[in-house]
N, C-alpha and C positions, 0 to 999 in steps of 0.2 A: 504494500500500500504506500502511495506517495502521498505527501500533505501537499506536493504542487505539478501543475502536468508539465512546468519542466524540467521536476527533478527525474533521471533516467535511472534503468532498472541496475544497471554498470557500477553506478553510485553506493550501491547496500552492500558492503564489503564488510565480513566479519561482524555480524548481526550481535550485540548481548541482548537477551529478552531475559525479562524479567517480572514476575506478576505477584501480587499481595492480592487478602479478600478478608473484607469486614461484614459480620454475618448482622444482618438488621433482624431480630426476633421478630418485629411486631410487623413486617411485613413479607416477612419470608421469602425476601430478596436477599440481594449480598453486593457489596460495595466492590467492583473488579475493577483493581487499578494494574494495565498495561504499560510495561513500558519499554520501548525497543531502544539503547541506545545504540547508535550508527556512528563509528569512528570515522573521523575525516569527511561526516557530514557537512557541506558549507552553509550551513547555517550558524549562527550563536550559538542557538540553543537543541545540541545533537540529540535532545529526549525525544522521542516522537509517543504519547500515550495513547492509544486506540482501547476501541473494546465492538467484539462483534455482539450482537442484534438478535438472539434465536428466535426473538418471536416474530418480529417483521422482515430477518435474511439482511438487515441495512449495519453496515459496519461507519461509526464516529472516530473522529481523531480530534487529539487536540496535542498540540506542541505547545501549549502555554505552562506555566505553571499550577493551574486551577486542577488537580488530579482526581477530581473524585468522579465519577461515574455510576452514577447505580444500575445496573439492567438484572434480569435473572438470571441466575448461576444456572449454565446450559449441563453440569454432571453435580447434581441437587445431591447429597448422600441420603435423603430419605426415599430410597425405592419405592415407595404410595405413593407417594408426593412426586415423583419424577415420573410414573407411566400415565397417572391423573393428566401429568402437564403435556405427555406427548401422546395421547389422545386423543385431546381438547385440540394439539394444532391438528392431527390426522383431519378429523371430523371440519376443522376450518378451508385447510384445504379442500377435502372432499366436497364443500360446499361452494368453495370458490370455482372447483372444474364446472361444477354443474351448470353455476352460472354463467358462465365464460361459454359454454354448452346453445345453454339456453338461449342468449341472449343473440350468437352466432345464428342458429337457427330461428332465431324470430325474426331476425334481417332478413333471411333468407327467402321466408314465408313472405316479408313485406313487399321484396324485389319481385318476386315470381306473382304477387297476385295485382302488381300497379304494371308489370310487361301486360299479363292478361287482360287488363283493363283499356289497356291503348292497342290492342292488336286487334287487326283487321277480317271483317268476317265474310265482308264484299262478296269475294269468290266464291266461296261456297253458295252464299245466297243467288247468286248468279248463274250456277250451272247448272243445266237441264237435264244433258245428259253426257254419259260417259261411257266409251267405248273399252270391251276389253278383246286384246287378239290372243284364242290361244284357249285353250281346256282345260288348261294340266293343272295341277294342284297350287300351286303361289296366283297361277290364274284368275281361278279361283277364289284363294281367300283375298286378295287384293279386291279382285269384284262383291266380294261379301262384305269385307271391311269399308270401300267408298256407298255402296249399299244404304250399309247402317248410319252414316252420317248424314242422311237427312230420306225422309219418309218419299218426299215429291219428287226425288234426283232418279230417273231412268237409266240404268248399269246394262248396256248390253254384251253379252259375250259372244263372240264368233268364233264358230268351231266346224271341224270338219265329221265329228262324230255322230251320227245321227240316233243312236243309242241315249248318247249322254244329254244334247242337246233335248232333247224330249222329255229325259229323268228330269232336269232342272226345270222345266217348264211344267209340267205333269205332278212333280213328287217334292218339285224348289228341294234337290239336295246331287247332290255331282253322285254318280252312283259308280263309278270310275273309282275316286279318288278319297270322297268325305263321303260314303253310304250312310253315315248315321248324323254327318251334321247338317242342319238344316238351314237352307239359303232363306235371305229375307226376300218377299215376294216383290221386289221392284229390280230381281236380276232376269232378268230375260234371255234368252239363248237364241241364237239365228245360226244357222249356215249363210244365210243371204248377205253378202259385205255392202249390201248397197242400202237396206237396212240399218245392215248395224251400226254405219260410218254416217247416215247422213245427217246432218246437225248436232255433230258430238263436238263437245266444249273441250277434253282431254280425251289422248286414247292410250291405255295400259296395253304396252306390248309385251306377250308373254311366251311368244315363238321360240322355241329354241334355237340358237344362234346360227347353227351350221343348216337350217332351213328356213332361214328369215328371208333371205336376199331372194328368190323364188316365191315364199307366200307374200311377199311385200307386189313384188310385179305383177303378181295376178289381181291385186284388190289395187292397184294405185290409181286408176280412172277413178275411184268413188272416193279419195284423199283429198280434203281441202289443202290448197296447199300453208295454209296458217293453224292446221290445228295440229297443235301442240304432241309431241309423241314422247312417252314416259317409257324408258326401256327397262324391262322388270330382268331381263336375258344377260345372262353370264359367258363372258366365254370369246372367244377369237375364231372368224372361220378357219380354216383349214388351209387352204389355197391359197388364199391372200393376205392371210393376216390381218382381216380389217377387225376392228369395234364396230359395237353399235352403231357407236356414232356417227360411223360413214358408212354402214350397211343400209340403213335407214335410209339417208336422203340420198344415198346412191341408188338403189333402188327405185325409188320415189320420186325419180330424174328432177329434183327440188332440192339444192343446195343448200337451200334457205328454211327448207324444213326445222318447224322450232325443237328443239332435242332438249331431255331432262334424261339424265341416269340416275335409276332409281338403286341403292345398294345399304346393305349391312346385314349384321346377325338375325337372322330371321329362319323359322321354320315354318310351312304352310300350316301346317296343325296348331303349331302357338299361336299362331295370327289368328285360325279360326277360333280358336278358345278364350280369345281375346283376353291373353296374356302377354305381361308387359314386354315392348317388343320400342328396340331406338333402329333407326334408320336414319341413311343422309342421301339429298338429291346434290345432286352436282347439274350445273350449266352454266353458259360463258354468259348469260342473261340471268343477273342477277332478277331483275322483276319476275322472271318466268319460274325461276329457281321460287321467292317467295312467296309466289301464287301457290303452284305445285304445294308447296308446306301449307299451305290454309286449306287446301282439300284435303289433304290425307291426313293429319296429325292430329290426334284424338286424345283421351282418356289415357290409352291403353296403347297406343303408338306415334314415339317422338318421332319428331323429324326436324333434322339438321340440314342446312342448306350449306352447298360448297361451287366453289366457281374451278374446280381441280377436276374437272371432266376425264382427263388423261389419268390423275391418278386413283379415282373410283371405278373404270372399266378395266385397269389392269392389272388393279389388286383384285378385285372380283374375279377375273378371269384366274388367273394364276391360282388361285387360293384354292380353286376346284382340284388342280396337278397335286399340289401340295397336300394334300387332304387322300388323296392316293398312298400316297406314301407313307401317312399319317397309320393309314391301316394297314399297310403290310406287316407294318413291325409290329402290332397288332394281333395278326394273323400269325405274324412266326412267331412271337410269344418273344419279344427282343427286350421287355421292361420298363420300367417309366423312365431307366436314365436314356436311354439311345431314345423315345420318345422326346423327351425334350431337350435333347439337343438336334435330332431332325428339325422339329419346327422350328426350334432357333434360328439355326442355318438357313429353312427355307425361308424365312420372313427376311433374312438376310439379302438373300436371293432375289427375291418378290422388289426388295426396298433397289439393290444395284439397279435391277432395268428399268425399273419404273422410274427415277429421277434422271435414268437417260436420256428416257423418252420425255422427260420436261414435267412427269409428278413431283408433287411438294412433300415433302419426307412428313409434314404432319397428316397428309391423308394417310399413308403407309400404316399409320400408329394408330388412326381414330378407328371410326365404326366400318369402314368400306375394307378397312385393312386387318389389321390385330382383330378388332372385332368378328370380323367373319372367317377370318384364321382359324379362330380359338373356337369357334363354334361347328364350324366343317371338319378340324382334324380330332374333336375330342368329344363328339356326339354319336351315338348310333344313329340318332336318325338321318345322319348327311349320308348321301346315295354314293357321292365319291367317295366315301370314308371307307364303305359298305364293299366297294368292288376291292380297294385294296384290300382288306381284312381276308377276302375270297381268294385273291391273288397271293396274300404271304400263307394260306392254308394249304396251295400247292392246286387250285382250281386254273382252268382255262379261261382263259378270257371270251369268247366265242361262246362260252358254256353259263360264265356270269351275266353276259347282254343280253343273248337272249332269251334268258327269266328273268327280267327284270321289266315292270311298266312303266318305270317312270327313266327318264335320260340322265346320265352322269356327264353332264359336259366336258368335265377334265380327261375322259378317254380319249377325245377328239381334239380337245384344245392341247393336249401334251406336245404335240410333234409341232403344233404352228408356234409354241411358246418358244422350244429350241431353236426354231429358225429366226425367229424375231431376238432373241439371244445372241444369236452368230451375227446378224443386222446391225447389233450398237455394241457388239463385242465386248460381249458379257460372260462371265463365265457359272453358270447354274448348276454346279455337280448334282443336287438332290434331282433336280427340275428335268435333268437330263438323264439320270438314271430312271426315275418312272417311265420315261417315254421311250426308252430301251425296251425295257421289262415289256411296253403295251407291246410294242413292234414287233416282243418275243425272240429278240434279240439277245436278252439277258435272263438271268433269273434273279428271283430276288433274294436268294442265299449269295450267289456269285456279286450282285451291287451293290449289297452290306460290305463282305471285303472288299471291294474295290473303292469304296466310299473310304473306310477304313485308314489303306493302305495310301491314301492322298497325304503330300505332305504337309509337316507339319507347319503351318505359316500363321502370321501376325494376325492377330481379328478383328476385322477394317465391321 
């Protein structure tokens, strides 16, 4: 302790302390006189007298000669009288978290219900109807979810099923995918695109990726070319390596087509159980970005707007590969440590290309990225998780597809990831050992050692 902030710490050379105590009966304190003298202090007066503070933690000094101090003697010899006193502070403490507790979370409550108070509800009250493309289960509870957000709002789905399209219309429940959940009756089901598109205000697209570019050009004469397209689809074609992003308005020979990527942790069956579920939309059009958030974001599902287009389509994509792999080791019974440093690595992996390709390392880490990482490699119910666990059990591939009804995008998106890899010359070990393994190229006892046997280098 210094008595001045320019005496330096250099300065306290060959410390004498020395302490006396006068016990006061009648208040069961005790008189603690400190006193440090400091040779070769430059001061006058080398006494420095201090005394610490147990019950406020604040330490006094005085270098005068007034020496008395009274505070309470912190090792009291009456053991009653000493566990009484520490206690008393436990319990003051304990009182003071609570508040500090409390009072943090009553801000918190105040901020969150004056945002809700000034947020806009325009949109919604504005939209008549909403288009969805696509049958399959997130389809689905996506058209179930914008549904339930208002009684009046028209949710049409278009499908090519004529089975399922009928169950929903007929029985309001996907008999396909959710046989026992039940749709609200303002979802409506068409085969006919020229129905289901005409004066739709947003349209949910839920095509799987490596069949978009094809069902998009069959329906594009009934496309305004201004309404809005929300891409629910994971994944990279095959051939060209494109995104959503440019599948859509290439397709849709409309450049200018407005685009939202819809992404995060999310399972079709949580959505419908309308359990709590966060997501984030991305687009280069912030207005359109927080419109999107005023239709969908409810009770029961946040939604976070982001203008990182690039980095929410190819963490989404990616994440499916990874989640492959997730379950091999899995399936070969490899443990929680080679587990988690897989996904380590691949997030690793995920994060190198994606800020090649001009993503922002905090999408990587929010809900598009780590979020739907964590959820795809360490769920049973992710489908890609589902085919590696089958693949590390020693199954064919051929044999997993098809019994399976629902699509694993990352079987198909494995081989365009590699080559969009080799494009910004990146190097992806995990990313590239699954898509070996799909090719059957490899197996996955032989790209564990191979994985292994890499050397040992710095961890960027």
């Amino acid at each position: 302790m210094a008595a001045s902030n320019s005496i330096e710490p250099r300065l306290f050379l060959n410390p004498i302390f020395t302490t006396s105590t006068t016990t006061n009966s009648s208040t069961s304190l005790h008189i603690q006189n400190f006193k440090l003298k400091l040779p070769h202090f430059p001061t006058k007066n080398p006494t420095l007298v201090f005394t610490l503070n147990s019950s406020s933690g604040s330490a006094t000094t005085n270098n005068n000669n007034d020496n008395t101090i009274i505070t309470p003697y912190p090792d009291d010899p009456d053991p009653v009288r000493a566990s009484a006193v520490s206690s008393e502070n436990r319990a003051r403490d304990g009182r003071d978290r609570r508040k500090i507790v409390k009072v943090a979370w009553e801000k918190l409550v105040r901020w969150s219900r004056t945002w809700r108070s000034k947020a806009k509800t325009d949109i919604l009250e504005r939209t008549k109807k909403v288009v969805v493309l696509g049958g399959g289960s997130f389809g689905t509870a996506m058209a179930a979810h914008v549904a339930n957000r208002k009684a009046q709002l028209k949710v049409y789905m278009l499908m090519r099923d004529p089975v399922v399209c009928q169950s929903i219309n007929d029985k309001h429940c996907n008999c396909r995918y959710f046989p026992e959940q039940e749709l609200p009756e303002n979802v409506i089901a068409t085969m006919d695109a020229k129905t289901a598109l005409l004066g739709a205000d947003y349209c949910l697209h839920a095509v799987p990726v490596q069949f978009s570019s094809s069902f998009l050009e069959g329906i594009s004469d009934y496309v305004d070319p201004g309404l809005p397209f929300i891409s629910l689809s994971k994944g990279l074609e095959l051939n060209t390596l494109r995104m959503m992003s440019q599948i859509i308005p290439q397709a849709l020979r409309n450049p200018r087509q407005p685009f939202i990527a819809l992404s995060g942790p999310s399972f079709a069956l949580e959505l419908m159980n309308k359990l709590p579920t966060a997501m984030v939309v991305a687009s280069k059009d912030r207005k359109l970005a927080n419109a999107v958030q005023q239709l969908l974001a409810s009770k029961h599902l946040r939604i976070s707007t982001s203008s990182d287009v690039t980095g929410v389509e190819i963490a989404g994509a990616l994440k499916n590969v990874l989640a492959i792999a997730a379950g091999i080791v899995v399936g070969m019974n490899l443990g929680n440590n080679s587990m988690a440093a897989l996904v380590a690595q691949g997030c690793s992996e995920i994060r190198w290309l994606a800020t090649k390709m001009g993503a922002k390392p905090t999408t990587i880490t929010g809900l598009s990225g780590t979020g739907d990482i964590m959820l795809t490699c360490f769920v049973n119910l992710s489908r890609n998780r589902t085919v590696g666990v089958r693949l590390g059990s020693g199954e064919k591939l051929d044999d997993i597809l098809s019994s399976m009804n629902q699509v694993a995008e990352g079987v198909s998106t494995a081989g365009a990831v590699i080559a969009l890899a080799q494009k910004y010359n990146v190097k992806m070990p995990v990313l590239t050992a699954v898509a070996r393994i799909i090719d059957n190229e490899l197996t996955p006892k032989k790209a564990v050692l191979e994985l292994m046997s890499l050397p040992q280098v710095e961890e960027v």
